[in-house]
C-alpha positions in Angstrom: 0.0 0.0 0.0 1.3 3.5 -0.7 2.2 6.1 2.2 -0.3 8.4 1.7 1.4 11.9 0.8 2.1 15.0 3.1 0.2 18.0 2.2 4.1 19.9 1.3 4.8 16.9 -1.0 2.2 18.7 -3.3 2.2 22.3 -2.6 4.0 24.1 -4.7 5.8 27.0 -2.8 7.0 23.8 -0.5 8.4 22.1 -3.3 10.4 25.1 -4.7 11.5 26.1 -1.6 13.1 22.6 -0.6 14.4 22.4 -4.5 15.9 25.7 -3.7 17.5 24.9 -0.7 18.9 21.6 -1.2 20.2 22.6 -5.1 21.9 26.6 -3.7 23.1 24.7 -0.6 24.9 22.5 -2.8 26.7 25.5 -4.6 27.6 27.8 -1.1 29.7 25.1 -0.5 31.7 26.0 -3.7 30.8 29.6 -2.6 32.7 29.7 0.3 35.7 27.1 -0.9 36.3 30.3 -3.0 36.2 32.9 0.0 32.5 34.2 -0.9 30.0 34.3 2.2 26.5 33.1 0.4 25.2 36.6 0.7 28.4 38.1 -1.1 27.7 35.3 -3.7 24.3 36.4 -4.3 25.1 40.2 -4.5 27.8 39.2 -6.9 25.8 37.3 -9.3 22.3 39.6 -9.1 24.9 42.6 -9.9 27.6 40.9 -12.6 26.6 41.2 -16.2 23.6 43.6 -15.7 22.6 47.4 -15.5 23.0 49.0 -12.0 19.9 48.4 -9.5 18.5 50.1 -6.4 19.6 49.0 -3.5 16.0 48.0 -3.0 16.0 46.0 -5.9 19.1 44.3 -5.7 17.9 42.9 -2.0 14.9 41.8 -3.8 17.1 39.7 -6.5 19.8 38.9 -4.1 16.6 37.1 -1.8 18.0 39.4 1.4 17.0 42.1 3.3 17.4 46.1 2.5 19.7 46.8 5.7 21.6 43.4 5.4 22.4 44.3 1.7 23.5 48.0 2.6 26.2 47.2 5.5 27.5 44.2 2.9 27.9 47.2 -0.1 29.5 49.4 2.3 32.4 46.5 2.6 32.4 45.1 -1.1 32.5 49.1 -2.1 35.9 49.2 0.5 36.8 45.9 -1.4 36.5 48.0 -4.7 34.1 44.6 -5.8 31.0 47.3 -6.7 30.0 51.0 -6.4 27.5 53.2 -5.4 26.2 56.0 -8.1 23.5 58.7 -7.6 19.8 57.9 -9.7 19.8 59.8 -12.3 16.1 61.3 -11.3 15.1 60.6 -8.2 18.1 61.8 -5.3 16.7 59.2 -2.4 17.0 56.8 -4.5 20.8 55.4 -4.6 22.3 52.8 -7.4 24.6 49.7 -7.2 26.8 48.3 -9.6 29.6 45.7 -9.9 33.1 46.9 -11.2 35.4 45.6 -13.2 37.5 44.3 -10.5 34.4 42.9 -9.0 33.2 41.0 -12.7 36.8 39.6 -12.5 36.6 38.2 -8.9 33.3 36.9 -9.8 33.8 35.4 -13.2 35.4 31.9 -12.0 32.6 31.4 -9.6 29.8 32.3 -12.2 31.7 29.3 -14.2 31.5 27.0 -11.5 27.7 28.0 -10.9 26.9 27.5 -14.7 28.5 23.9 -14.1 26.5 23.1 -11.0 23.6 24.4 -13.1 23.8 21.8 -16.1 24.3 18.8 -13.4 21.2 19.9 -11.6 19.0 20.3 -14.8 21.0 17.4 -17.1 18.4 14.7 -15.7 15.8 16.3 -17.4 17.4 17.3 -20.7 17.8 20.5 -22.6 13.9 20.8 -23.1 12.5 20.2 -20.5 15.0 22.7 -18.4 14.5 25.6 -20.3 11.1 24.7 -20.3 11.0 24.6 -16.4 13.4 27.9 -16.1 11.1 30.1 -18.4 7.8 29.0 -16.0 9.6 29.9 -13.3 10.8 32.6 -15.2 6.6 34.1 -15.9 5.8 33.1 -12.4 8.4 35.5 -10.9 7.2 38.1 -13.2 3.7 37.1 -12.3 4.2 37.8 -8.7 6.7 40.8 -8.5 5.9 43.9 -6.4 4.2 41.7 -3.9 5.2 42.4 -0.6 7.4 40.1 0.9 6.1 38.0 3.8 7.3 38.9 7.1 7.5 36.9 10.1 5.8 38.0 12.8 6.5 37.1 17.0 2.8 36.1 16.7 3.8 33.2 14.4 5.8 31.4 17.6 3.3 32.0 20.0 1.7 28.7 21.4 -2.5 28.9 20.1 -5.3 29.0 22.7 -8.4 28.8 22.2 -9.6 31.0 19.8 -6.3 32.4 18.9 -6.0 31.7 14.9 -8.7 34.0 14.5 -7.1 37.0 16.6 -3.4 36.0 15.3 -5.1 36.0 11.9 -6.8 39.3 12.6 -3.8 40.9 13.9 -1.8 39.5 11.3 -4.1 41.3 8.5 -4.4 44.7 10.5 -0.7 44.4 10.7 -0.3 44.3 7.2 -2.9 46.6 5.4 -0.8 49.3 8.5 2.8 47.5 6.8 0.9 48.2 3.3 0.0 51.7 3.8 3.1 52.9 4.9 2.2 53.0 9.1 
């Protein structure tokens, strides 16, 4: 008789987050072997070969958080690995963008990621891998400029009686205040 399956084993922001982890925790192991921290390695790779991005933007890419992402510029910038430039239109608004020194220092490690890369998807052939990146691809498009989910002390509280309603209530309030800019 078959195990019957957990509800995760079918829910799709479970799978890719458990495909995610297992496959990038594969790579931070390279990551680090080559004197990257993983959240280096991510600003490296959302910056190297592009146009310059907000700092906002970048820690959306990068999969981090804005303050996280600002102290790490401040050392890569010492490091002379990227730099800061003013928007052209908009003066709160500050830009990020790898140098030249920085594609260099990259470059071996983007190799090594474009290796790990075809080994992941090389089961599933050519097709069927580009097939799977450009759905993944529309569903990231499909879904930017939603607000990240934030984790709330709420969600570690132990439940009483009654208490998924007010936690779910809270929760909501909490986030239409986040929304409107309380």
């Amino acid at each position: 008789m078959k195990a019957p399956r957990r509800f995760v084993d079918d829910y799709l922001p479970a799978l890719l987050a458990q495909a995610s982890h297992l496959i990038s925790s594969e790579f931070h192991k390279v990551a680090r072997q080559h004197g990257f921290s993983v959240s280096e390695w991510r600003v490296m790779a959302s910056l190297a070969g592009g146009q310059a991005l907000s700092i906002g933007d970048l820690a959306q890419v990068a999969v981090m958080k804005q303050p996280t992402v600002t102290r790490m510029l401040d050392r890569m910038a010492a490091q002379g690995h990227v730099e800061r430039m003013p928007h052209d239109s908009d003066r709160r608004i500050t830009l990020v963008r790898i140098t030249e020194d920085g594609e260099r220092t990259v470059r071996q490690l983007m190799e090594l990621a474009t290796e790990h890369e075809r080994r992941v998807l090389e089961p599933f052939g050519l097709k069927s891998a580009e097939a799977l990146k450009n759905t993944l691809r529309r569903m990231i498009e499909l879904h930017e400029g939603t607000p990240p989910d934030t984790v709330d002390e709420d969600d570690f509280e132990e439940p009483s009686a009654g208490a998924p309603q007010r936690a779910a209530s809270r929760k909501s309030s909490t986030t239409r205040a986040k929304a409107s800019g309380s």
